[in-house]
LODREN-291494 format. One record per residue: chain; residue in three letters; residue number from 0; x, y, z of N, C-alpha, C, O in turn. Coordinates in pm, whole numbers, plus 32768, in hexadecimal, padded with zeros to 4 digits. Layout:
% residues N
A_Ala_NUM_X_Y_Z_X_Y_Z_X_Y_Z_X_Y_Z
...
//
This chain:
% residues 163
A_Unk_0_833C_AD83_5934_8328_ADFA_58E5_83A9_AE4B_58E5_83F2_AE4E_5948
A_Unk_1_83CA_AE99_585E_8428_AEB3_585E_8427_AF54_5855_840E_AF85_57E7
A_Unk_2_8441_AFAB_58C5_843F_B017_58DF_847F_B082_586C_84E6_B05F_5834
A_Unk_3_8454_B0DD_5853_8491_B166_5816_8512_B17A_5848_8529_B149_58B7
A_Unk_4_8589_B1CC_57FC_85F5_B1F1_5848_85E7_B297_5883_8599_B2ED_585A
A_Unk_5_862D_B29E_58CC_8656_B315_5918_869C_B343_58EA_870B_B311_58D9
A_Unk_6_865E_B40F_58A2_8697_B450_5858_86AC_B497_58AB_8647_B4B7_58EA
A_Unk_7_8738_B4DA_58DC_8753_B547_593C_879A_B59E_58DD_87EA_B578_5888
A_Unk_8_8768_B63D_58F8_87D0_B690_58A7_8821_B6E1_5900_8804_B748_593C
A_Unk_9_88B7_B683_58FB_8914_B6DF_5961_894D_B773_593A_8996_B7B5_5983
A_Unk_10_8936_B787_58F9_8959_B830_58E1_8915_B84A_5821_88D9_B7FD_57D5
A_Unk_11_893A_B8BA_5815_8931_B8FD_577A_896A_B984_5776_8988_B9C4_57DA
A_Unk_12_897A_B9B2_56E4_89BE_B9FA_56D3_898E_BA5C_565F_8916_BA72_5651
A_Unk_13_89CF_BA83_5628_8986_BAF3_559E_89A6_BA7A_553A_894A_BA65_54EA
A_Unk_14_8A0A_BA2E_552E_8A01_B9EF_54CA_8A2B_B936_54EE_8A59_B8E8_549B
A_Unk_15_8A0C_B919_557C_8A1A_B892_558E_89BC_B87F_5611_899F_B8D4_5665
A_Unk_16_898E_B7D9_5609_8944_B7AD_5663_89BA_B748_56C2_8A30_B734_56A2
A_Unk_17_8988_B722_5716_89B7_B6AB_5785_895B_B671_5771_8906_B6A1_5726
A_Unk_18_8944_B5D2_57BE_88D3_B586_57EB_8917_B54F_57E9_8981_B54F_57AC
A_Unk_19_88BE_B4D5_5873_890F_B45F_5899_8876_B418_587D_8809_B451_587C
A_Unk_20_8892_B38F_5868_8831_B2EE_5843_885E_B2C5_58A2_88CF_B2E1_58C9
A_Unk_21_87DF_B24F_58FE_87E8_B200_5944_875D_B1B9_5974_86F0_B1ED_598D
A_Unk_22_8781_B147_5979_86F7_B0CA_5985_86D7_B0CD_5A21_8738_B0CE_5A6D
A_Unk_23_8668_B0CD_5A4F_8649_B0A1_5AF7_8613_B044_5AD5_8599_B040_5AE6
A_Unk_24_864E_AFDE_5A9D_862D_AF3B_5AC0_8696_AED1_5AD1_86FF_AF02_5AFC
A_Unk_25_869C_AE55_5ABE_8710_ADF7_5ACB_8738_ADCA_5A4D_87A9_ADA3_5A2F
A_Unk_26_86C2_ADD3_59F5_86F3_AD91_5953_8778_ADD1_5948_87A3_AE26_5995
A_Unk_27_87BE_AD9B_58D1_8829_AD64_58A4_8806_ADEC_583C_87A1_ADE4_57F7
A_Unk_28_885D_AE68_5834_8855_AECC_57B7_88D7_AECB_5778_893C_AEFF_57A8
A_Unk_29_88D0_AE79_56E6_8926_AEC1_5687_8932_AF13_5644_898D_AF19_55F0
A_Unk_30_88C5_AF7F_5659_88F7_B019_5605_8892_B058_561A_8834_B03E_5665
A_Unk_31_88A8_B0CB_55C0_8840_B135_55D2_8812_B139_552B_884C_B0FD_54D1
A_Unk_32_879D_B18F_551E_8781_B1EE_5484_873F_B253_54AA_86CF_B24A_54DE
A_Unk_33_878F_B2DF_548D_879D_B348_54B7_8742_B39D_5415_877E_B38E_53AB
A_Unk_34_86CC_B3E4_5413_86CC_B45C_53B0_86BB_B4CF_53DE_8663_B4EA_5430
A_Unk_35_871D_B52E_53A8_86EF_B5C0_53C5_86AA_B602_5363_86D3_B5FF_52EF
A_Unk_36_863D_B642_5383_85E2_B691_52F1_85F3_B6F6_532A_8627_B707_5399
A_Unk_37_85AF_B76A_52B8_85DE_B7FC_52B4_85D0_B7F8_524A_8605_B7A9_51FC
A_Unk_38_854B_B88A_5220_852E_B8CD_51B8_855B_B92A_5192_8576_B97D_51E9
A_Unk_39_8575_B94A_511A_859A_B9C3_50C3_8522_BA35_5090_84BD_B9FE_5063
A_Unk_40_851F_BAAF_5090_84B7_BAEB_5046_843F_BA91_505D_83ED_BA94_5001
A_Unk_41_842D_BA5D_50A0_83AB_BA26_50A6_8376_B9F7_505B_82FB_B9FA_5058
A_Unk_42_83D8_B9A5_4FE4_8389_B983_4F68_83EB_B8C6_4F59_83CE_B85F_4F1C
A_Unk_43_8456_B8EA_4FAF_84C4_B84E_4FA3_84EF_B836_501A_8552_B86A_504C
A_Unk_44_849F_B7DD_5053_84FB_B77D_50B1_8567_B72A_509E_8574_B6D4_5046
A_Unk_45_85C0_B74D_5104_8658_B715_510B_8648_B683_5147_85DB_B65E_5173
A_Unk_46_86B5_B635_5148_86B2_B5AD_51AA_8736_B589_51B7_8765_B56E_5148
A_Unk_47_8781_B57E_520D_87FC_B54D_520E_87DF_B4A0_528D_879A_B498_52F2
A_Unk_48_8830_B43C_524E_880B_B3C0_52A3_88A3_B394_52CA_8908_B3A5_5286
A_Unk_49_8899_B35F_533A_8916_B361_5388_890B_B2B8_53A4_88AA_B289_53E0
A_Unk_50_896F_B26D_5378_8936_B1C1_53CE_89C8_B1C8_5439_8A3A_B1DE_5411
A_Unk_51_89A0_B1AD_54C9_89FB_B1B7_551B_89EB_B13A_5539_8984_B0FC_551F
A_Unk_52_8A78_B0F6_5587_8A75_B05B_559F_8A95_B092_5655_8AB2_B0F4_5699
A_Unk_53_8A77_B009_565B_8A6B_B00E_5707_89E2_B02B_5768_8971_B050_5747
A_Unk_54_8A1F_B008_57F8_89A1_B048_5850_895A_B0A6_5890_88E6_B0B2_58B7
A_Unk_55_8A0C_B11B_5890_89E2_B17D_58DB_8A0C_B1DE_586E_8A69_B1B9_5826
A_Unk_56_89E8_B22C_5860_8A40_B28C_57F3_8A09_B33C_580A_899B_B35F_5834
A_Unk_57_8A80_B397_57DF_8A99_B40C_5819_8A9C_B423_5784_8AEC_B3DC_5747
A_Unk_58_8A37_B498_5723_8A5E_B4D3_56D2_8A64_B57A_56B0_8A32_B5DA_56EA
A_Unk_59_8AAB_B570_5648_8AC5_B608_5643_8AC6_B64C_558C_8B2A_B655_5545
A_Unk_60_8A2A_B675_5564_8A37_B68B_54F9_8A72_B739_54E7_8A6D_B79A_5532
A_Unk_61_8A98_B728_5485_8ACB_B7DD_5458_8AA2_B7F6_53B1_8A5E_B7A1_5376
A_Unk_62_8AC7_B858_537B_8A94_B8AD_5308_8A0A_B89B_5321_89C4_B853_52DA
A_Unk_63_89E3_B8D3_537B_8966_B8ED_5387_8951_B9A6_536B_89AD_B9F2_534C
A_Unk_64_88A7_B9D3_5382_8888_BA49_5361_887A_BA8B_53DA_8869_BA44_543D
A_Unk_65_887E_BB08_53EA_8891_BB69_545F_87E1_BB68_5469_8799_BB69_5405
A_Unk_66_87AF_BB64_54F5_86F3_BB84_54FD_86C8_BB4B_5496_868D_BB8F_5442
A_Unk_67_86DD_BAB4_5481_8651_BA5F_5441_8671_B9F8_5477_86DC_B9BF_5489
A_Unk_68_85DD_B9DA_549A_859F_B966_54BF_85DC_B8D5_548A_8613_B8BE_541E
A_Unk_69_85C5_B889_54E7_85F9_B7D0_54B6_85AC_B790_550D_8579_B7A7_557B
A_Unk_70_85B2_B733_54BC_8555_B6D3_54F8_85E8_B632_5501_8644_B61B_54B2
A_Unk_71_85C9_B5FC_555C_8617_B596_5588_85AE_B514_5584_8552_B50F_55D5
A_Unk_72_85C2_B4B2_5524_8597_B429_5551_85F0_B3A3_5547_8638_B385_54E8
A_Unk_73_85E2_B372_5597_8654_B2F3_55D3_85EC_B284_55C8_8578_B2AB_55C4
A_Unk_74_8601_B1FD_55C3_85DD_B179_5601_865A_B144_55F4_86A8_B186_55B0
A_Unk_75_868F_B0B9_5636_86D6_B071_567F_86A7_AFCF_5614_863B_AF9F_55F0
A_Unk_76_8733_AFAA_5600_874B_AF28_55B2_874F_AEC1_5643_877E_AEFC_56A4
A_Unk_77_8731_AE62_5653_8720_AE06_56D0_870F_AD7A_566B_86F8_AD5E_55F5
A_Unk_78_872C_AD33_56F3_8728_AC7C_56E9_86A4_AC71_56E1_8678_AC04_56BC
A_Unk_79_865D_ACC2_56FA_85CB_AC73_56E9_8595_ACBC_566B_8558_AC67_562A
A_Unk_80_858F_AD23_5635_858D_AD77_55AF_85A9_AE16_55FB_85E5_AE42_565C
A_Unk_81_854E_AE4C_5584_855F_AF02_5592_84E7_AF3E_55F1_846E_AF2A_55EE
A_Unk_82_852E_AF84_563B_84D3_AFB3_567F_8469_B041_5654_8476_B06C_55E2
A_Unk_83_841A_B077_569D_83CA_B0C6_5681_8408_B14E_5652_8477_B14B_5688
A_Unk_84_8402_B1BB_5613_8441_B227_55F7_8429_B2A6_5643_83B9_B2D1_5628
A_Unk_85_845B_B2E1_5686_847E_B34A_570A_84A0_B3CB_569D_84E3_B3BC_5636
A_Unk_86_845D_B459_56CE_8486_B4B3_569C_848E_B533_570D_8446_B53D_5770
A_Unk_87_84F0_B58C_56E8_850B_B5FC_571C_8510_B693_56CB_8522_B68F_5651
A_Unk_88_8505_B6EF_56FA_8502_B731_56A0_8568_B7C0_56E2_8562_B7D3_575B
A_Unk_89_85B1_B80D_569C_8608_B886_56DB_861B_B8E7_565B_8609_B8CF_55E4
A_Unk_90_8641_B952_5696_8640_B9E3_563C_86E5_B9E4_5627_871D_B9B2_5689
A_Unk_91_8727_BA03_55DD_87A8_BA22_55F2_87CC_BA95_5632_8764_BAD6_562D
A_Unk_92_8816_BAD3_5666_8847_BB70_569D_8870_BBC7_561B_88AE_BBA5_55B7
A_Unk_93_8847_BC24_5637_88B5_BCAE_5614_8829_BCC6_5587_87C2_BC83_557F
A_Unk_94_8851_BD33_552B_8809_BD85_54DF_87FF_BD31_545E_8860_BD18_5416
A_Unk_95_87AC_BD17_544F_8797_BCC2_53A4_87E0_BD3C_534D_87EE_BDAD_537D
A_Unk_96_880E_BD19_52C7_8882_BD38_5289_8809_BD64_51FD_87D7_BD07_51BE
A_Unk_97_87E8_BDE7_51DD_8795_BE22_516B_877C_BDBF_5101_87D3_BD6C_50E5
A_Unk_98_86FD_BDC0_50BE_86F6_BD55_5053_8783_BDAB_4FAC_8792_BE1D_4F7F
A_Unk_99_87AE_BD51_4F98_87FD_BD8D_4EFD_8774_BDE4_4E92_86FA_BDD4_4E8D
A_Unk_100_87AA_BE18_4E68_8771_BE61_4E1D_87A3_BE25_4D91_881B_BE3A_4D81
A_Unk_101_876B_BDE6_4D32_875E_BD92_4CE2_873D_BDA2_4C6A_86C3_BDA0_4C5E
A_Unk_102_878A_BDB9_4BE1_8775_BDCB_4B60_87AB_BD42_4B0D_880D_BD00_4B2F
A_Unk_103_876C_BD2D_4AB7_8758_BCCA_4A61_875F_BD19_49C5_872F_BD8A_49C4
A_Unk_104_878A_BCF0_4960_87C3_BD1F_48F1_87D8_BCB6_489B_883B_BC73_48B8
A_Unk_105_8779_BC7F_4807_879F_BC38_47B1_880E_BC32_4749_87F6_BC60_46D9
A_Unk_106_8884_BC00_4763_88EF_BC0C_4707_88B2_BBE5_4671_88B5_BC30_4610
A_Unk_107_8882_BB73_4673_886D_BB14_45F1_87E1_BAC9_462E_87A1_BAE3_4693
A_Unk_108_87D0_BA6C_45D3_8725_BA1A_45CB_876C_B9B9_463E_870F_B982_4678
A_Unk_109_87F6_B989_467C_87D0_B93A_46C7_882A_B93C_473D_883F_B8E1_478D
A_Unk_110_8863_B9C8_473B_8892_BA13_47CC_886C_BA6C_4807_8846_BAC1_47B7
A_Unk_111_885D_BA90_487E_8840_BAFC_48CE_88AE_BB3D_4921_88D5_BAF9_497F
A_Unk_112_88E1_BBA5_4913_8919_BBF3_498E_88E5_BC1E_49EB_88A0_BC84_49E6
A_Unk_113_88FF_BBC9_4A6D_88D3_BC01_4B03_891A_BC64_4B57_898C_BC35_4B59
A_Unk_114_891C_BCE0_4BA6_896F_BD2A_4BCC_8914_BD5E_4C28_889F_BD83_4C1E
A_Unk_115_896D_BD59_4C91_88FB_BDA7_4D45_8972_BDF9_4D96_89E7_BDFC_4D70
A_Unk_116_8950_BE29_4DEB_899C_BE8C_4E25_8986_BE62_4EBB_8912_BE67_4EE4
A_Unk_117_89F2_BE37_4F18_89EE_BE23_4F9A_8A58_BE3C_4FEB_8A9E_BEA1_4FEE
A_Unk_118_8A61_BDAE_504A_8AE1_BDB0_509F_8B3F_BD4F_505C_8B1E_BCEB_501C
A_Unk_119_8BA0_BD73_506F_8C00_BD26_5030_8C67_BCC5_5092_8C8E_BCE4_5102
A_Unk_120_8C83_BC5B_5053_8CAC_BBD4_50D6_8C39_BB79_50E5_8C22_BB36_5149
A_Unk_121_8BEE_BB7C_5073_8B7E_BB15_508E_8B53_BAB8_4FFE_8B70_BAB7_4F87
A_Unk_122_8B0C_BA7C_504A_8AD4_BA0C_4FD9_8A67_BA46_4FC2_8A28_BA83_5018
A_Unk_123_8A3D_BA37_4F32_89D6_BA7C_4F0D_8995_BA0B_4EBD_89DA_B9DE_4E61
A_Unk_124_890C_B9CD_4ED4_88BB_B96E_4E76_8874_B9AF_4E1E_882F_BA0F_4E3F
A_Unk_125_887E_B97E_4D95_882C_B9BE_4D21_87D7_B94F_4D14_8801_B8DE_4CFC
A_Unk_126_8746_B973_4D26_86B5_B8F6_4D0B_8656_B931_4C8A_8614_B99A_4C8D
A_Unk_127_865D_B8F5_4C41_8619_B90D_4BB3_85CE_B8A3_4B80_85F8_B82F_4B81
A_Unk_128_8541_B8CE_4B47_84D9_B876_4B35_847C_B89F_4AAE_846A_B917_4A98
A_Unk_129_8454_B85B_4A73_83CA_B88E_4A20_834A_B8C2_4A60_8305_B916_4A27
A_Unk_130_832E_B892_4AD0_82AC_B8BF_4B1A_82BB_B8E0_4BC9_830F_B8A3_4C0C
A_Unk_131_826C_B93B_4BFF_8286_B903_4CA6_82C1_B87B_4CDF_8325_B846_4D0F
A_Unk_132_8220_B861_4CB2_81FE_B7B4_4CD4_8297_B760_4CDF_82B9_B725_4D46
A_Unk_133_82E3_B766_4C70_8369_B72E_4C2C_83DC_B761_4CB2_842E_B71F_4CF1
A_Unk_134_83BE_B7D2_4CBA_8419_B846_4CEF_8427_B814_4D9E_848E_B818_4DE1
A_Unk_135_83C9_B7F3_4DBC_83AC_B7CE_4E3D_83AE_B74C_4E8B_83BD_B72E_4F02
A_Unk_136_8391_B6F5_4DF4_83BE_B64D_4DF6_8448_B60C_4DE6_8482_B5BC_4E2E
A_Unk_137_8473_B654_4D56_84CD_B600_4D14_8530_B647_4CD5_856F_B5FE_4C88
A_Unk_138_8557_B6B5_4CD7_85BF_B711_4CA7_8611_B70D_4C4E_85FA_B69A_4C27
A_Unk_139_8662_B731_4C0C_86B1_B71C_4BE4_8711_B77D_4C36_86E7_B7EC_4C57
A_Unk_140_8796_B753_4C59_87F8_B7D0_4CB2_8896_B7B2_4C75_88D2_B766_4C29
A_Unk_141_88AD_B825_4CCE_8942_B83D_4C9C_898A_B884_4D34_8942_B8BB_4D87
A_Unk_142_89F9_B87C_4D42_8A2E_B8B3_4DCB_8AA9_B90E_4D8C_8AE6_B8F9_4D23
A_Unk_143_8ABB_B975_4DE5_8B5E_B9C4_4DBA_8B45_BA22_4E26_8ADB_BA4F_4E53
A_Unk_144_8BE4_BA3C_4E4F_8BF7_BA92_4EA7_8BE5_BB27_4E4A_8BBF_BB8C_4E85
A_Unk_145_8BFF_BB2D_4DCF_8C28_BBC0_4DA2_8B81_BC14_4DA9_8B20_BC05_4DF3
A_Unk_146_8B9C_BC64_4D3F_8AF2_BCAE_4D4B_8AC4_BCC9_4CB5_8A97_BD31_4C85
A_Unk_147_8AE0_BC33_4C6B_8A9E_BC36_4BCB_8AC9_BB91_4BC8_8B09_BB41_4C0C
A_Unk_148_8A78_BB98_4B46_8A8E_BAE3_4B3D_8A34_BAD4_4AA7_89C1_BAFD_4A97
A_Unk_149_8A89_BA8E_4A3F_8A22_BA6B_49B2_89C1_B9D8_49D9_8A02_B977_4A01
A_Unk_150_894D_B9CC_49CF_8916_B950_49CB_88E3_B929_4943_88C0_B985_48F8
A_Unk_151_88DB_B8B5_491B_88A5_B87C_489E_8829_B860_48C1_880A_B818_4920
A_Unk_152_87C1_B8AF_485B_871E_B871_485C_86F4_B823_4808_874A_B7FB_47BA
A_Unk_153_8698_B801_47FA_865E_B7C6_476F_8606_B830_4705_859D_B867_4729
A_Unk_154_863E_B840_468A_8601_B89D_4628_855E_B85F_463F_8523_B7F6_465A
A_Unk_155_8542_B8F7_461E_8485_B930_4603_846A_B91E_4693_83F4_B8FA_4691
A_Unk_156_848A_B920_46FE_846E_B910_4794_8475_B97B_4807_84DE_B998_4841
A_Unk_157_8405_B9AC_4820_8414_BA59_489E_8436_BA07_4901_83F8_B9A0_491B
A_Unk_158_8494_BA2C_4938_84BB_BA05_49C8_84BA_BA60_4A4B_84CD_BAD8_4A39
A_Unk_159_84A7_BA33_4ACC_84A4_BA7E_4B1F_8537_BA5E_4B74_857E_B9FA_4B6E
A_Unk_160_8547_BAD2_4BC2_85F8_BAB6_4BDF_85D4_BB0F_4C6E_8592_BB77_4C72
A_Unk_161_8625_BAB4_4CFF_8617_BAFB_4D55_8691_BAC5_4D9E_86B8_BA50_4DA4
A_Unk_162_86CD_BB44_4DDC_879C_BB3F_4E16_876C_BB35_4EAF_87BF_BB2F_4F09
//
């Protein structure tokens, strides 16, 4: 039987995690598969996937969010297959960063002007949808550090838009 890996979280930060992977068995590990999730507004889950090679491995994610939650899940690539999936879970440090305050503005039938007001030095995701449902599944997005951005919609279509 092929055991779960060992998720340790060696430190965190306002905007980065540590963790170290490691097997308590003898099999033969060629890698890891690492996802970090983390929700937005409570309406879009994030996922970032990490494939690490090797047996023992020390990682260190960053651009992360100040006080939100992550969730960590790992399993282990092995000679005999994949093992079971191990999860952890940690808060980041320091003060979550105000939601943007968010205006939307139709130029034409198949642009929108987006414009929010925040901190500046950051990445900002624009998620736009026809419905929740859409909004929460399948998005459509856009990224920019500034604090406006034109997106193309599809004419005759209400969209919902959240920064």
């Amino acid at each position: 039987v092929i055991p779960p890996p060992d998720i340790h979280i060696e430190s965190y930060s306002e905007d980065s995690i540590s963790f170290s992977l490691k097997m308590a068995t003898n099999i033969k590990v060629s890698g890891y598969v690492v996802n970090i999730y983390w929700t937005f507004d409570t309406h879009r889950q994030e996922k970032r996937t990490l494939i690490i090679e090797g047996e023992k491995s020390i990682q260190k994610v960053a651009n992360l969010t100040a006080h939100t939650p992550y969730e960590i899940s790992a399993w282990a690539k092995t000679e005999l297959g994949d093992s079971p999936l191990s999860f952890v879970h940690v808060v980041t440090s320091g003060t979550r960063p105000a939601s943007p305050s968010l205006k939307a503005k139709a130029i034409n039938q198949t642009a929108v002007e987006c414009s929010w007001t925040g901190p500046r030095n950051v990445v900002y995701g624009i998620f736009y949808a026809t419905s929740f449902l859409e909004l929460y599944r399948s998005p459509h997005n856009a990224t920019t550090s500034s604090h406006n951005i034109t997106v193309l919609v599809q004419r005759d279509e209400q969209y919902l838009f959240l920064v």
